[in-house]
N, C-alpha and C positions, 0 to 999 in steps of 0.2 A: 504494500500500500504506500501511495505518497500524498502528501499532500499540497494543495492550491491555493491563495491567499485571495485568488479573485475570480468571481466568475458570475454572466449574468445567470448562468441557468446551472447553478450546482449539483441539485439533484437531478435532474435530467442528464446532465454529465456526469456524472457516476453513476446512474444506471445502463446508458450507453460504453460507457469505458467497461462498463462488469459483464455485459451481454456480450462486447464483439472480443473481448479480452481474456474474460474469467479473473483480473486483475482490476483492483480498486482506486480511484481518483478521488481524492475526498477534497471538500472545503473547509476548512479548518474554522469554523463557527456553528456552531449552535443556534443560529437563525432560526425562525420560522422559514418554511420553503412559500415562497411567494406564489400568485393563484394561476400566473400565467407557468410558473414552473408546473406546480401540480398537475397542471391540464394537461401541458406534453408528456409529460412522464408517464401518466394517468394514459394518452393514446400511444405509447413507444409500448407499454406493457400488453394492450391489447395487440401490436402487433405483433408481440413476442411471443402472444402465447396463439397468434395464427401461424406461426409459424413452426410451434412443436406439434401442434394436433396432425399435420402430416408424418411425424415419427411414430404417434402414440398408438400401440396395438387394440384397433379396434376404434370403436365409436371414443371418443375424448370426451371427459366432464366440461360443461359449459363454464365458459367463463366466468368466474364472480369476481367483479369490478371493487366489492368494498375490500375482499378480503385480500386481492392483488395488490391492492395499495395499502394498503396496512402493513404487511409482509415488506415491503420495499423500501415506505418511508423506518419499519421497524430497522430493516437489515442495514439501512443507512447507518443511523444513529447508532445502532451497535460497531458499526464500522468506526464512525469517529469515535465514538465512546473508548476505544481499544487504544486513541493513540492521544486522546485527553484526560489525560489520566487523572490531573486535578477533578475531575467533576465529581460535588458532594453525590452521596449514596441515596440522598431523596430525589435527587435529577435525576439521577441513572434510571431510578425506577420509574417514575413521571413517562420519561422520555423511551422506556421500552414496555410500556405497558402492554398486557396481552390484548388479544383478539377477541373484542365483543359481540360480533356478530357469531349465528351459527355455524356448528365446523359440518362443513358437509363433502361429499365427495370432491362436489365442486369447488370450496373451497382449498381441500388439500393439494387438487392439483395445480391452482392458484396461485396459492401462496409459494407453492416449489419453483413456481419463477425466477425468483430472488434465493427465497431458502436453502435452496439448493447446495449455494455457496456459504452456509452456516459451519457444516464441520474445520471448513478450514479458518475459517474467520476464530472459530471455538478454540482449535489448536494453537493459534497466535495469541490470541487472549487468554489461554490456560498456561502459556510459555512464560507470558509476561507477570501474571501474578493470581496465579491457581486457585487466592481463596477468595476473590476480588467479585464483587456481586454483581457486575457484569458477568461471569462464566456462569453467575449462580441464573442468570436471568438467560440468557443462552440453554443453560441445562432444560431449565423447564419450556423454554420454548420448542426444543428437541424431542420434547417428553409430546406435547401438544399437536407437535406435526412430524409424527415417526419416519414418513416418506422423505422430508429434509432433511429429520435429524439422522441419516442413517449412518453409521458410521461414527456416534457418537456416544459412550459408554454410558452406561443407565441404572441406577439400583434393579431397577426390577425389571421385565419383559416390557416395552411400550405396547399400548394396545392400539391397532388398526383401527379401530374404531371406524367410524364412516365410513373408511377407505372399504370396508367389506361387500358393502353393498354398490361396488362397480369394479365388476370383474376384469375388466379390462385395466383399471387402476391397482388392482392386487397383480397382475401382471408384470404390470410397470414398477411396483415394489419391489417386485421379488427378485427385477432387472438392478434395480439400486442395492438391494441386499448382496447382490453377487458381486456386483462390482464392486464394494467396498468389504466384500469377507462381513460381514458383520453378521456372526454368528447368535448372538444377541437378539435380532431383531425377528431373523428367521426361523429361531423355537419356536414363535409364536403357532398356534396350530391351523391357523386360519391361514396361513402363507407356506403351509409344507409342500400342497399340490402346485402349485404354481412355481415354487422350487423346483420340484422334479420336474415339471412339463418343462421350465425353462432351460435345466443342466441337462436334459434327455441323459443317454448312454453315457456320457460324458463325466459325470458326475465329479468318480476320482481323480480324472483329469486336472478339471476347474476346478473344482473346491474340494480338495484333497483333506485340509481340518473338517470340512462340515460334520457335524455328529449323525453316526451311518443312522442311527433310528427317524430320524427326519424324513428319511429315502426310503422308509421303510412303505409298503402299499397297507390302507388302512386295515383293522379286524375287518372282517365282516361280521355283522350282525343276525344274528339266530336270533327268530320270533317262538317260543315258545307258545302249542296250540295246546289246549286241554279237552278233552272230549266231552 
């Protein structure tokens, strides 16, 4: 990441720099982002997510507009937040407050616009000072949107939650889970078949750690008749 001391359109320029890059251009203030910024950034996101729904296997969750921007102005702020380190612990939080609207499938695949780029932003900000309530506020956003956080270590199993009811979106999880080995995510049981369909014969190949019971094909079920 580096940072910019001027710029008319900030956030719009670091969402741009982070789309065609995967690397971050920050403004080094804590500004409100102005209406005319909003607005472009607000239409650069809609065209960014016409442009994944051509990758995505199967029919793609519709866009949600609030929660795409929320995600982005969040992933900002936690961007600068990583390299302003003065900032008091009641800003921090203020300024990365979670997601008020509904988490729906639509939203999760929304929010991963931006999201997407969390574990590494995580790992810079867990470098720099591990117990710092920015990684604390990162974690739980991790926790919140498991399809972003992938790749990011967890107390406990995150749960799929919505993502379950769009099987083309547990697909595309279970594409993030492998690519980042995150053995974690994939116990889940709701994401084993789609594991397998997606490593086919492959399996020990590509993911040689996976634990083999994941692979396993499920019991069948015996209905017990009585006469």
């Amino acid at each position: 990441m580096s940072a910019e001391h001027t710029s008319e359109a900030p956030f719009t320029q670091f969402l741009q720099h982070l789309f065609e890059t995967g690397d971050a251009v920050l403004h080094d203030s804590l500004l409100p982002v102005s209406e005319t910024d909003w607005h472009t950034a607000s239409a650069l996101l809609r065209e960014v997510y016409e442009g994944e729904v051509w990758h995505f296997p199967g029919e793609a969750p519709a866009f949600q507009e609030a929660a795409a921007n929320w995600a982005a102005l969040y992933f900002y702020r936690a961007a600068q937040l990583t390299l302003l380190r003065q900032v008091e612990e009641a800003d921090v939080l203020r300024l990365l407050s979670p997601f008020s609207g509904e988490v729906t499938a639509e939203a999760h695949f929304s929010v991963d616009l931006t999201l997407r780029h969390l574990p590494r932003l995580h790992q810079l900000a867990a470098g720099l000072s591990p117990g710092d309530v920015l990684v604390k506020c990162i974690h739980e956003t991790a926790l919140q949107w498991p399809l972003s956080g992938a790749g990011i270590a967890a107390v406990e199993i995150p749960d799929p939650g919505s993502m379950t009811q769009h099987h083309g979106l547990l697909t595309f999880y279970a594409d993030r889970l492998i690519a980042h080995r995150d053995k974690q995510r994939a116990a889940h049981p709701a994401l084993h078949q789609y594991i397998k369909a997606a490593l086919g014969d492959y399996a020990l190949q590509l993911w040689p750690e996976l634990d083999t019971d994941i692979l396993q094909p499920p019991l069948a079920s015996h209905n017990e008749h009585t006469a």
